[in-house]
Structure formats: structure tokens, C-alpha cells
C-alpha positions in Angstrom: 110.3 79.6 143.7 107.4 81.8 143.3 105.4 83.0 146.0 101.7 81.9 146.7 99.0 84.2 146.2 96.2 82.7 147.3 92.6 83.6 146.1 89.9 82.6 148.0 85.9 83.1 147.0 87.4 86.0 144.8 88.9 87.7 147.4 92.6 88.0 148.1 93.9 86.1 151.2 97.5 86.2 152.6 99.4 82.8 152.0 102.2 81.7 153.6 104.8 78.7 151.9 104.8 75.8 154.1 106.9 73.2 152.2 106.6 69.5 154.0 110.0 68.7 155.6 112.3 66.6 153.3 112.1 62.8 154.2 114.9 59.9 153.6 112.5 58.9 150.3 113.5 62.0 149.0 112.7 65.7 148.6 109.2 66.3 148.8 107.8 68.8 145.9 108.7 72.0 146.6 106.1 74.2 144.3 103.2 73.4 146.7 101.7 75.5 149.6 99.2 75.8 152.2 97.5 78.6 153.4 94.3 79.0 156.1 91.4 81.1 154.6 88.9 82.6 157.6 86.6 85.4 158.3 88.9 87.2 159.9 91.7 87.0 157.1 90.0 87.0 154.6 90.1 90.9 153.5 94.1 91.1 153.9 95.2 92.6 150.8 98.1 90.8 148.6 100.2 91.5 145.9 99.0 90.8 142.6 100.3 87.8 141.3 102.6 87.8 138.0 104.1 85.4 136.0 108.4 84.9 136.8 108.6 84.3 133.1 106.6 87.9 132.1 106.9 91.1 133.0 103.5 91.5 130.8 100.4 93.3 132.5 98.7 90.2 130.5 100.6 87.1 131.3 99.7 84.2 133.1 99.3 84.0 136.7 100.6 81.3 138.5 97.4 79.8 139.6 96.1 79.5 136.0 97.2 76.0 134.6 100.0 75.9 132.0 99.8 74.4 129.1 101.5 71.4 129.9 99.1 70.6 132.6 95.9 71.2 129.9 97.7 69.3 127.3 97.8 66.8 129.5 94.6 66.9 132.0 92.3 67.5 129.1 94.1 64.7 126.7 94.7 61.3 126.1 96.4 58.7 128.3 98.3 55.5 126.5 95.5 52.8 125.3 97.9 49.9 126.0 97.3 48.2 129.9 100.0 49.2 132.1 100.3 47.1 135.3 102.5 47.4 138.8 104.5 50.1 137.2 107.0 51.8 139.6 106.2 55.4 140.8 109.0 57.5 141.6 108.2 58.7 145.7 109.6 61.8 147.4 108.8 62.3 150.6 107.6 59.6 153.2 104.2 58.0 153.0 102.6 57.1 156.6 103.6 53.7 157.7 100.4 52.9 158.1 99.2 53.7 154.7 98.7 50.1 152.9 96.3 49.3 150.6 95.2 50.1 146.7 93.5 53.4 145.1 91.9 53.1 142.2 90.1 55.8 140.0 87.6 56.1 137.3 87.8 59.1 134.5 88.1 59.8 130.9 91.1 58.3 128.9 90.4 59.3 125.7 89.2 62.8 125.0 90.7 63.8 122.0 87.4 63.4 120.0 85.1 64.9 122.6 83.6 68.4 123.3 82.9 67.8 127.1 84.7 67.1 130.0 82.0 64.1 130.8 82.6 62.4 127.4 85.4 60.5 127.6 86.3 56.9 127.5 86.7 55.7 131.1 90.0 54.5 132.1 90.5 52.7 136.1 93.8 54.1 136.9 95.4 51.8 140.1 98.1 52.8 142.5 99.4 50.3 144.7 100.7 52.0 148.4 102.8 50.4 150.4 103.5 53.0 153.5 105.5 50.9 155.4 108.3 50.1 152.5 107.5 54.1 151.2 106.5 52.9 147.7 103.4 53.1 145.4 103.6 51.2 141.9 101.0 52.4 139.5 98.1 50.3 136.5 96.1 51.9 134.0 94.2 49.8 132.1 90.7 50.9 130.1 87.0 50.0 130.6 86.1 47.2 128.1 82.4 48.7 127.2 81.3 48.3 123.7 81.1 52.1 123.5 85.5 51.8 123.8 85.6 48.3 121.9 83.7 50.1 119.0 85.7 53.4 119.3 89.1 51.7 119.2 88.5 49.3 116.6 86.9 51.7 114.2 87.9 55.4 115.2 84.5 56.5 115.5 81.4 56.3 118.2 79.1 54.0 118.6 76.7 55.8 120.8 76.5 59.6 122.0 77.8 60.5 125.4 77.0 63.5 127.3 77.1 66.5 124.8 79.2 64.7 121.7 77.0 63.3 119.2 78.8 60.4 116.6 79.8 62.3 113.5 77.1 60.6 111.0 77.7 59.0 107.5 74.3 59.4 105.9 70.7 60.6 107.2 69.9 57.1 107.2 72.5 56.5 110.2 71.2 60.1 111.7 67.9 58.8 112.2 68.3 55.5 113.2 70.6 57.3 116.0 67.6 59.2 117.2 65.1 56.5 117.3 67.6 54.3 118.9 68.5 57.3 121.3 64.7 57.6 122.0 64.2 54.0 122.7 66.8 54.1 125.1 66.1 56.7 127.3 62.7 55.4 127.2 64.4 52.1 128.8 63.2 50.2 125.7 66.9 49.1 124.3 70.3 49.4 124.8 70.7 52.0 122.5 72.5 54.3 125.1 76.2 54.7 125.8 77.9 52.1 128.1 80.4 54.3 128.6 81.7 52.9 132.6 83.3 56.5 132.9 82.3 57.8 136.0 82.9 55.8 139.8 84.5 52.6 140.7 83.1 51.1 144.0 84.3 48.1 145.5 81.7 45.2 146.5 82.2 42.6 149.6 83.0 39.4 147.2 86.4 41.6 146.5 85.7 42.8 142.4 84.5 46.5 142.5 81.9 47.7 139.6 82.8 50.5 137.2 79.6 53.2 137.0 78.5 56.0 134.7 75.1 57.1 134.8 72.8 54.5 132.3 72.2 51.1 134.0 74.0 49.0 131.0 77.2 51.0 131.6 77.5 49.1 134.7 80.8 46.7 134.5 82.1 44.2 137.0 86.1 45.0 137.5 89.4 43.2 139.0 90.2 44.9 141.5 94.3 43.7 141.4 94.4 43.7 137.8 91.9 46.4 136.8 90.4 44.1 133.8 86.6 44.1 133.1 85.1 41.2 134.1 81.8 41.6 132.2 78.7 44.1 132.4 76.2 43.4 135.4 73.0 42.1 134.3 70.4 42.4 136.7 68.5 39.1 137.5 64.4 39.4 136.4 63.8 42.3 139.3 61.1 44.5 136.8 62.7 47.7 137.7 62.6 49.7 134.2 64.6 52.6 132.9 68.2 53.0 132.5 69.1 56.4 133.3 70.7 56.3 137.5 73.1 57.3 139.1 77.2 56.3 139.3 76.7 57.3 143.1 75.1 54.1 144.9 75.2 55.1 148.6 76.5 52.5 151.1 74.7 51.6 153.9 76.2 50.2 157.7 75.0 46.6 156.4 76.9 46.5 153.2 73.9 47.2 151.3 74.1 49.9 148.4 71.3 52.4 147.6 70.8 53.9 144.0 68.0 54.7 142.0 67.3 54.8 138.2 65.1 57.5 136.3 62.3 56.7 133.7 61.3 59.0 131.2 57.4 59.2 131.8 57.4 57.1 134.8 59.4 58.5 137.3 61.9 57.5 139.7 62.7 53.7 141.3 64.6 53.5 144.4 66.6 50.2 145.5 68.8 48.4 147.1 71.3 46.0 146.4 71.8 43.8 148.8 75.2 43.3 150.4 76.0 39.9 149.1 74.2 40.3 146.1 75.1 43.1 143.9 72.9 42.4 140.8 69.8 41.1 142.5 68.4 44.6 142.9 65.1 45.2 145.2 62.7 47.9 144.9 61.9 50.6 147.6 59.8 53.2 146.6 58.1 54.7 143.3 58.6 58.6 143.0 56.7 60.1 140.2 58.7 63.2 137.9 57.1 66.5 138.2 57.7 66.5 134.7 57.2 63.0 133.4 58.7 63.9 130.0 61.3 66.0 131.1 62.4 64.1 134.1 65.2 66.3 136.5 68.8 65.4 135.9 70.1 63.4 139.5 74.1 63.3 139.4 74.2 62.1 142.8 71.9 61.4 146.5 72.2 61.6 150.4 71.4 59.2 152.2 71.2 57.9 156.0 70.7 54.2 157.0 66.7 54.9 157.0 66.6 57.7 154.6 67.7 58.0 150.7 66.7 62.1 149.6 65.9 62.3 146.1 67.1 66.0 145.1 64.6 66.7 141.8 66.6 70.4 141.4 64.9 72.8 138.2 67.3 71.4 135.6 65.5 69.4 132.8 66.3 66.8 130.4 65.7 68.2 127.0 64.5 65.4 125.1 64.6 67.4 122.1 67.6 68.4 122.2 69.6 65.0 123.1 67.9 63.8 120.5 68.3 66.2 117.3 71.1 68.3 118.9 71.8 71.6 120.0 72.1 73.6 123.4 70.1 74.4 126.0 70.5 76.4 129.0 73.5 73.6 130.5 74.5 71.4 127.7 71.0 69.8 127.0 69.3 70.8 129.4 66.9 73.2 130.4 66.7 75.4 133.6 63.7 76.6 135.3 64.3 77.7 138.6 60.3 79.2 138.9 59.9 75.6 139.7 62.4 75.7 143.0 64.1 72.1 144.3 61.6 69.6 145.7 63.6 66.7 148.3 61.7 63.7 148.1 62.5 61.7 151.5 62.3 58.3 151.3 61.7 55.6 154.3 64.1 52.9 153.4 62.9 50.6 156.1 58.9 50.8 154.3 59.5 53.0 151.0 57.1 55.7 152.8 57.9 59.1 150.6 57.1 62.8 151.9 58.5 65.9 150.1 59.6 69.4 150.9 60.2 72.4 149.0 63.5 74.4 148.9 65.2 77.0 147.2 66.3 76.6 143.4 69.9 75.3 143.0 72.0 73.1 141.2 74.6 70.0 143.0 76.6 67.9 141.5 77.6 65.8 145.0 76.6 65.9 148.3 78.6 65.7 151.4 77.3 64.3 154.3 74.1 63.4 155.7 73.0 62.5 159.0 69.7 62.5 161.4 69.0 64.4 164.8 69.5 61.6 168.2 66.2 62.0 168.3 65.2 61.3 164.8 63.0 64.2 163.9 65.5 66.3 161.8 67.2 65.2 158.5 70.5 67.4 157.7 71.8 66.9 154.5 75.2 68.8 153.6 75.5 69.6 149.3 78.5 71.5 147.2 75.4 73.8 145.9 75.7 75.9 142.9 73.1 78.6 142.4 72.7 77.3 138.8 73.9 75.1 136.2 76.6 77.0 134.5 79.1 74.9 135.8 77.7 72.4 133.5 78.8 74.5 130.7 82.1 75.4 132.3 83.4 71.7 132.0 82.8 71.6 127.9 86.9 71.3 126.8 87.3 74.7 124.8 86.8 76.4 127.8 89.0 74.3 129.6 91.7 74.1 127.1 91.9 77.9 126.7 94.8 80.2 127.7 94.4 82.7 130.8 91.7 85.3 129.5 91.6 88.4 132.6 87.5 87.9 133.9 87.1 84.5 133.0 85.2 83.1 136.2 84.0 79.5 136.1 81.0 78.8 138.0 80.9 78.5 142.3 79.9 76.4 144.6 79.4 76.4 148.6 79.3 74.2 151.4 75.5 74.5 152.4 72.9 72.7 154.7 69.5 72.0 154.6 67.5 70.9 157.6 64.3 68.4 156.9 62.1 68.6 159.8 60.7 65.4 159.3 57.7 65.4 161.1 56.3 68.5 159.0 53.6 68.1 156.8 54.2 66.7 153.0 54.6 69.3 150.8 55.8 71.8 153.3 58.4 74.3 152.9 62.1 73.4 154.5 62.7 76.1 157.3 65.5 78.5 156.4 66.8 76.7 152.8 70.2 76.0 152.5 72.7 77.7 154.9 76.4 78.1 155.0 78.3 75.9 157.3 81.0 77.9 156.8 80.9 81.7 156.3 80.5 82.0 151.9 83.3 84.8 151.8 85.9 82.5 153.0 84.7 79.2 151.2 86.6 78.8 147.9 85.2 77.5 144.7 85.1 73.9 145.5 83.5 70.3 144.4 84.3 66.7 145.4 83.3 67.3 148.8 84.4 64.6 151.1 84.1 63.0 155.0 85.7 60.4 156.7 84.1 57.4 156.1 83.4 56.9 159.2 81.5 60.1 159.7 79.2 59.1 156.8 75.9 59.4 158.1 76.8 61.0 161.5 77.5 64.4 162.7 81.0 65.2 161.7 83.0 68.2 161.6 85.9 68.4 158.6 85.0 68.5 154.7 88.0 67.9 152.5 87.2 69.0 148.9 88.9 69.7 145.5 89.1 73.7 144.9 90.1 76.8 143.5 93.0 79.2 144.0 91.6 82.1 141.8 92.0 82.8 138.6 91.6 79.1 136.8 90.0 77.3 135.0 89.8 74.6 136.6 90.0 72.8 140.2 94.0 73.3 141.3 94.1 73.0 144.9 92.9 70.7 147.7 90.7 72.3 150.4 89.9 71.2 154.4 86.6 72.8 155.7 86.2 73.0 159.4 82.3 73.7 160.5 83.0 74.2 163.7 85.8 77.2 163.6 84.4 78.0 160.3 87.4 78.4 158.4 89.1 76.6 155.2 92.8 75.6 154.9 93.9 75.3 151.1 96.8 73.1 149.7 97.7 74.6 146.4 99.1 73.1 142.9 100.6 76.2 141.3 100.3 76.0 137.3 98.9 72.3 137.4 95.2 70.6 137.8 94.1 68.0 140.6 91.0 65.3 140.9 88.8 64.3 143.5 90.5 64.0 147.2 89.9 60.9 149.2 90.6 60.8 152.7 91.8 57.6 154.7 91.4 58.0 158.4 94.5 56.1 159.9 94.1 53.0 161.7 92.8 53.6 165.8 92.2 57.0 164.9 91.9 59.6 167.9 90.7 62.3 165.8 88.8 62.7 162.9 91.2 64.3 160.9 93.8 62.0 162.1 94.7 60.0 158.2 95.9 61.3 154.4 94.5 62.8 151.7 95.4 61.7 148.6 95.1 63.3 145.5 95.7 62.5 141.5 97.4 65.5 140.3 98.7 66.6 136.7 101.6 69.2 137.8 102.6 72.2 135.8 105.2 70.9 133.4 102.6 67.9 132.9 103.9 64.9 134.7 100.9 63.0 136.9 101.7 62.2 140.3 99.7 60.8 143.3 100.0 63.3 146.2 99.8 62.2 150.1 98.8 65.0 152.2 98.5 64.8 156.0 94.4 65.0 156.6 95.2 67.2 159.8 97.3 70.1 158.5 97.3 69.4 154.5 101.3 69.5 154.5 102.6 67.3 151.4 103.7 64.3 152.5 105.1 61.9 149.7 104.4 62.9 146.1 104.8 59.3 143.5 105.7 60.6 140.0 104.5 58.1 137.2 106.6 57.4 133.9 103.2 58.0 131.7 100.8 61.1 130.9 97.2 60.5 132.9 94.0 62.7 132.2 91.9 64.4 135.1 89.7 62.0 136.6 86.2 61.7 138.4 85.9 59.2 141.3 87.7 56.2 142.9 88.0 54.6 146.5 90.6 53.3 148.8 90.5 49.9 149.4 92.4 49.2 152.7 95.1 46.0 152.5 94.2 43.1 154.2 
């Protein structure tokens, strides 16, 4: 077994193998490692890392994922419907540990030039702690976007940077008016591509999201099959660009928003017991009404909702004829700095502060001072967009090329001061909640879900042991000590974390972690981690290739 040799924000940190202990289920996997990355350690020198199969200056290091792992992260997952499949387990899964996880992500990317194009696929995994087994489902969205591309081989719609390969200029142009109409909110002419999230509602189903308002798809939750696409009941709120990142709320309720090409933004609810009977908040004009700012995702509190409008534009141009702009389509202009538009939920009363430029894909946490005045909201912030441009599948396909850095993110807070004056600058930007030489390239940030909207102190996050191209490691931040503990996937590629706090839970870290991961030689498991100390717990091996995913939830058994 090769040695770790852990890379942390670029800079070399000692690591130290600390295999889980083997459990009656079986030998847990014995490639993973965990190491603790901190101020302190953080300029111990290491050996440089080398390939056991190479004794070339030039080959691969171990962190770099092989090409099994791309082959199969960045490929195509069976289109038949697989359901309560049996998962091989090592290890031992917490006892406690009983319910279903289910996750949303491209299934079919052989066609596609970007990570964020693919046909979403809900893949299911069935836990049963107590009896130490986990049977996995796979089973495709049913959006006319995949109905069309299955039956016919080619796209019906664009997605995020692959355009349909045309058959005359005839089809090209009624592509672009039909494009036009459609981000206009005019038609359905967008993609209903349900690629993104999958978020369980209290009737039971859950709702498969991507980021247009007709990609919006009612789901089984036991037998992952799409019920039908949500239509919204006569509420007048236009536009179909929003967000596959509704924010729940103590009541039930979910908060999302939708974005209008020269109107602006709407902010709603949907109410707990009534998912498509959405109700309107607050209006929030665009700085640029025809280039509105591109919102992935949104903090919120139980009175707040923060609308991040971030210097990275929607080239309207360039969705619509083609070509690429500074991230994909999109245009960057960070003269114009970020502007957080802070709105009341409880009267849809809106003030806005200025910050820094930067770029987020997800946000953290957010919570209010006891004594109300003071909004902290916690981002995975990227100076720019790059990372946009990172994810396109060349890039990600690619063999180990020496320099090759993919774009960075850190674990930053901002702090609202909410009785300032509208318009007013946000004291001190965005500052690190854990020193930036120690934080690893990271996304998916994650609390507890019971911290959501309180004052917490653990992040657990997908990240980076350096070099790679992509996410191959699972990361714990602590903002109190300031330090990061990484769980490492040599040669092989991992998804978003969740983290289940256990049941009666004396600490906050007190749960698992688990985590969808395609492992060097290419097999896809589901990984349980111990949310304390990130030791590999159980590891269930499934009988079929899966591709790197986005988003999913735990839904606890009853």
C-alpha cells in the first residue's frame, strides 16, 4: 500500500494512514487515509509523491484520478431501472443508521461537453445499520429533455454549455427564438433537464430540481419513478430561471426564488403542505435587467433569504448563438463587486449591502446574532469563476499534466449588520473562518441539519488532496480550533458529503458522513465515515458503474 501524501491549499502536509479497524461485515477498504491539516503543521515538508507502478519523473501521482475512476465518474451509468439491488458492505455501519439516501447527478454524459449537462439520474441506497446492509436503485429522471434523447439519440433542448447538433438553419434558428422565449419566461422552450437536487417534501414524494422552473419533477421516493412535472397553481410569478437550492425553513416551508430576464428577481415560499402553491415575498430588481447575475444557490434564516447578485453575467448573446465567454457563457465583471440583497421573509422588506467581488457556488450556513442585529452568512467562495470552466469534461477527462491547478475555494464569512443603512458597505468582506493556508480546495460545504440556521462549529465538505483534477477526498472543518481533517480517496473521485447527526446526539459531530465514491480501479461504492474523526467505517460496493453526482438527502426511516 502506498503512502499518503497529503496536499493541502498547495502546500505539503504530513499524513499519517489510519485505516478503520476491520469489523465482522468484513475488511474495511484499506487504500483510504486520514490526515489533520492546521496552522501549525501545515509547512512540514513531505516526500514527493510517485506512482508504485513508475519510476518516471512524469508519472501519475497517487492523488490524481486513474483512468478507471474518469472513465467512469465522467461516463455513462446503465439506462435500464435498477431497484433494491444488494451492495456488497465491508466494515460495520452504525446501528443506528436506518433510513434511504438518495442522489441527483448526470447519467448520461457521453454526448456532453460540461460536467452540468448531463441527464439526471436519482441514484437510491437503502441502509439498514442495524442488519449492516445497504441495497442500492438507479433509475433516470423522466423529463422530456431524457424521453427525447433516448428515443431519438439526439437533444431536444440545450443544457448548460452543449448546444443540440442542428440538421438545417431552419432548426438553428428556431432553437434560438425558442431559447429566447424561454429565458424570457415566455415558453417552455428550455431544458427540463431534473439534474441537479432531490429534496424530500412532508406528503413523503421528494421533487427532482435543476435550475429552470419546468425542470421541476415530482419523484417516488421508494421506487425513485417520476411521478410527473410540478405545475404551479395560477400564482403569477413569471420567469423560469431559479434555483435547484429551495431553502427549508423550521415550519416546513421551502424558500427559492426564480430570475427574470428584464424583470428581476421573485422570492417565495412554498408552503409546507403545499409544494406547488407558491407565494410571493419580495420583488428584487437586476442591476443588469438584460444580463441578470447567475444565482446557483442562497442563505437563508427563518426571517431572512440573502440574494447573492455576484459580477458574473448571463450572456444572452452567447447562450443564444454560441460561443464562450469569460466562464462558459457568461461574463465576468468584478468592477461591479457583489451586492447581498437581504430580504424580510416575515414582510418582503429588502435592504442591500455591498461586498467584495467573488464567485459561490453553495453556501454553508447561515445564522443571526441573539440579539438580531447581525446576519452571518458562511459561502465556499471562489475569487472568480474559473471553476466554472474547470468542470467542462476535457479538462476533467485528461491525464495528470505537472501545473495543472483547477480553481479554489475557502471557507469565508460575511457579517450583515443589519441595522446599517441600504446601500452601505459590509464591514471587513468576507473573512476566513479557518486560517486559508490550511483550508484545502473544497466545495459541497455542509452542517448538521440541526445547526442550519444557528451558530455551529464543524463544516464537512468535498475536497482536494493536491494535484487533481477533481474533488477526491472528504474534508471536516472546525472554526473553533481552526483546523481541517481530510479523509482521502487515493486514485478515485467522490460527491457531495452528507452528514446524519445520530439519534440523541451529545455532540455535534456525534453521526456519519456518507459519501458516493467512484474508487481507483472504477467500482462505485457508498462510503460511511464516522462524522467525529472521519475514520471509514463500512464501504457498500455496487455491481454497476455510477457517474459523479451533484446533491441528494437522507431521509431518516420511520
Amino acid at each position: 500500500m502506498q503512502a499518503l501524501q497529503a496536499r493541502c491549499a498547495g502546500l505539503p502536509v504530513g499524513g499519517r494512514r489510519s485505516p478503520p479497524p476491520a469489523a465482522a461485515g468484513g475488511t474495511a477498504h484499506p487504500a483510504a487515509a486520514t490526515v489533520r491539516c492546521s496552522a501549525a503543521s501545515s509547512t512540514q515538508k513531505a516526500a514527493p509523491s510517485s506512482s508504485s507502478s513508475s519510476s518516471s519523473s512524469s508519472s501519475t501521482p497517487a492523488s490524481w484520478p486513474s483512468a478507471e475512476a474518469r472513465r467512469a465518474g465522467y461516463g455513462s451509468s446503465p439506462r435500464e431501472p435498477a431497484l433494491s439491488v444488494p451492495a456488497h458492505v465491508t466494515g460495520r455501519l452504525p446501528a443506528w443508521l436506518r433510513g434511504k439516501y438518495i442522489r441527483n447527478g448526470p447519467g448520461e454524459l457521453s454526448e456532453m461537453e460540461h460536467m452540468f449537462d448531463g441527464y439526471g439520474m436519482l441514484l437510491g441506497f437503502d441502509i439498514d445499520g442495524k442488519n449492516n446492509s445497504i441495497t442500492g436503485s438507479r433509475r433516470f429522471v423522466e423529463s422530456e429533455a431524457w424521453k427525447h434523447y433516448s428515443a431519438t439519440g439526439k437533444m431536444r433542448w440545450r443544457e448548460f454549455a452543449t448546444a443540440p447538433k442542428y440538421a438545417s438553419l431552419g432548426e438553428r434558428l428556431a432553437d434560438i427564438v425558442n431559447t429566447l422565449l424561454g429565458t424570457l419566461g415566455l415558453s417552455e422552450a428550455v431544458t427540463d433537464n431534473a439534474s441537479v437536487n432531490v429534496f424530500p417534501l412532508q406528503d413523503g414524494s421528494a421533487v427532482a430540481m435543476t435550475e429552470t422552473v419546468q425542470g421541476t419533477y415530482r419523484v417516488d421516493l421508494s421506487s425513485l419513478q417520476t411521478l410527473g412535472r410540478v405545475q404551479y397553481r395560477g400564482d403569477k410569478i413569471v420567469g423560469d430561471l431559479t434555483t435547484a437550492h429551495p431553502q427549508p425553513m423550521p415550519n416546513g416551508d421551502l424558500v427559492n426564488l426564480v430570475s427574470t430576464v428584464g424583470v428581476g428577481f421573485h422570492v417565495y415560499r412554498h408552503p409546507a403542505a403545499a409544494f406547488e402553491q407558491r407565494q410571493l415575498i419580495a420583488k428584487v430588481p437586476h442591476r443588469r435587467p438584460l444580463a441578470p447575475a447567475w444565482v446557483h444557490d442562497f442563505p437563508a434564516t427563518q426571517n431572512y433569504a440573502v440574494i447573492p447578485e455576484m459580477p458574473l453575467y448571463f450572456n444572452v448573446g452567447k447562450l443564444l448563438f454560441g460561443g464562450r465567454s469569460d466562464a462558459v457563457f457568461m461574463d465576468w465583471a468584478p468592477q461591479d463587486r457583489t451586492t447581498l440583497h437581504v430580504v424580510d421573509l416575515r414582510d418582503g422588506s429588502r435592504r442591500s449591502y455591498k461586498a467584495p467581488a467573488c464567485f459561490v457556488f453553495h453556501w454553508a450556513n447561515a445564522w443571526e446574532s441573539e440579539d438580531g442585529r447581525y446576519l452571518h452568512i458562511d459561502a465556499c467562495l471562489y475569487d472568480d469563476p474559473e471553476i466554472c470552466n474547470d468542470l467542462y469534461l476535457d479538462p476533467l477527462r485528461a491525464e495528470y499534466a505537472p501545473g495543472r491547478v483547477p480553481g479554489r475555494a475557502y471557507l469565508r464569512r460575511a457579517t450583515i449588520d443589519l441595522q446599517a443603512a441600504d446601500g452601505s458597505e459590509v464591514p471587513g468582506g468576507w473573512q476566513p473562518l479557518v486560517p486559508d493556508e490550511v483550508c484545502p480546495p473544497f466545495d459541497f460545504p455542509k452542517v448538521s441539519p440541526l445547526k442550519r440556521g444557528q451558530p455551529y462549529r464543524y463544516v464537512w465538505g468535498a475536497c482536494s488532496v493536491r494535484p487533481t483534477s477533481a474533488h477526491n477526498s472528504v474534508g471536516k472543518w472546525d472554526t473553533q480550533a481552526g483546523t481541517v481533517q481530510i479523509w482521502n480517496e487515493p486514485g478515485g473521485l467522490i460527491g457531495e458529503p452528507i452528514y446524519v447527526p445520530a439519534p440523541d446526539a451529545a455532540a455535534e459531530d456525534e453521526g456519519a458522513v456518507l459519501v458516493v465514491v467512484v474508487e481507483a480501479g472504477g467500482a462505485s461504492s457508498l462510503v460511511c465515515l464516522d462524522g467525529a474523526t472521519l475514520q471509514e467505517q463500512a464501504r457498500a460496493r455496487l455491481p454497476w458503474q455510477i457517474t459523479i453526482g451533484f446533491h441528494g438527502c437522507f431521509v431518516s426511516a420511520a
